[in-house]
N, C-alpha and C positions, 0 to 999 in steps of 0.2 A: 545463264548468268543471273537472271533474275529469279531463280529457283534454289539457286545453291547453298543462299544461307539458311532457308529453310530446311530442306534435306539434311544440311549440318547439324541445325539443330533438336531437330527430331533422331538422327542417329544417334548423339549422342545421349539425350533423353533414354530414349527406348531400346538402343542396341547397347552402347559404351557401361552405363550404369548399371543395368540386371546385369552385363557381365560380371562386374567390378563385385557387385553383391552376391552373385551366385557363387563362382572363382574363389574368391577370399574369405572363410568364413570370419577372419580378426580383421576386417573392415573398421575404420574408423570416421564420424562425421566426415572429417577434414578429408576423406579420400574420396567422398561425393561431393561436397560443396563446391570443389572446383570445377569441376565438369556440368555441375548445375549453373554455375553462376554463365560459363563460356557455353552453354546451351540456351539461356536464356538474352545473352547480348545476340548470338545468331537471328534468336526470332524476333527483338527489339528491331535488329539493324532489318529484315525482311519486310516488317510491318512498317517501316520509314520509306523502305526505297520500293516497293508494290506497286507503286500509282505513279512513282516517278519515272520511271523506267517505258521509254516508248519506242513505238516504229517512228521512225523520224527518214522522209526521202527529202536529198538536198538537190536542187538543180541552181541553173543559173539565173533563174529568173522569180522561183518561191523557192518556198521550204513547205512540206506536207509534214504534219505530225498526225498519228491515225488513234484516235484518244475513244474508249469505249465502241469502235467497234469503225466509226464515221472516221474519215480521213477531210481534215481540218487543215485551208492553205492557208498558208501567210507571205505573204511578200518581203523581199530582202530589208524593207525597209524598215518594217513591223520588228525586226530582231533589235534584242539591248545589248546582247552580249552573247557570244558562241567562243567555248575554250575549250581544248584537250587538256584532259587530268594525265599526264603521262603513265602516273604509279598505276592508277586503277583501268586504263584503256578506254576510258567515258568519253563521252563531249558530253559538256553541260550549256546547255542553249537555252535563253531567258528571251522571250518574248514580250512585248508592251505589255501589261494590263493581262498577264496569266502567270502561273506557275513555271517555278524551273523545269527544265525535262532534259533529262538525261539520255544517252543514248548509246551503241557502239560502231565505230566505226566499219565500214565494212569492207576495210584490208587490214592488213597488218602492222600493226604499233611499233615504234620501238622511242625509247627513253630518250635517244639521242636524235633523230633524225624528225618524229612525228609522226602523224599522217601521212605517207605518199600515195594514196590512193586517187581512185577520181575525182571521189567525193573528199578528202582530204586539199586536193589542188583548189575546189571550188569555192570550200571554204575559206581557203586564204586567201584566193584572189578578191571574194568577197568584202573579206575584211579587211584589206588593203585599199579597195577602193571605195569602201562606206564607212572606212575607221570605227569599225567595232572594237 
């Protein structure tokens, strides 16, 4: 996931475009500018979400996030806020005094239902009883 928009944008740079220029020799700007401008939001949105993107293990008693290589605890209590993006399948988990970090959950999503997972039960019970 954290790789995807990159590949996106580099395919369409490098494979999408030389086709469109080889293929068609009555090419016109406007029939590359689109595919430039939607190759370069890909590696925009890659180079925002790079760092934010982590291993994140939840239990009932800390939260581990594993940040350049070091697995870094924190305690339930130390959390601001932990939420499911439903669209994207994220949790976005904000810790005191650090950066957002992002994560995926590790079962299956759905729009309506959530999280059911282990790690999905832990989280809400969490947050139920720490009002995050």
């Amino acid at each position: 996931m954290k790789y995807s928009p990159l590949v996106s944008g580099l395919l369409l740079l490098f494979g999408f475009i030389p086709q469109v220029i080889g293929d068609n020799p009555d090419y016109t700007l406007l029939d590359i500018i689109f595919p430039v401008i939607i190759a370069i939001l890909f590696l925009a949105l890659f180079f925002n979400i790079k760092n934010k993107l982590k291993y994140v293990a939840i239990g009932k008693s800390k939260v581990i996030i594993k940040k350049n290589g070091q697995e870094i605890e924190y305690n339930w209590l130390d959390v601001e806020k932990i939420k499911l993006n439903h669209f994207f399948g994220l949790y976005e988990l904000k810790i005191k005094n650090e950066d957002v970090v992002y994560f995926t959950p590790y079962g299956m999503t759905t729009w309506l239902t959530g999280d059911n997972s282990d790690m999905g039960v832990i989280i809400n019970k969490m947050k139920r009883e720490l009002q995050i």
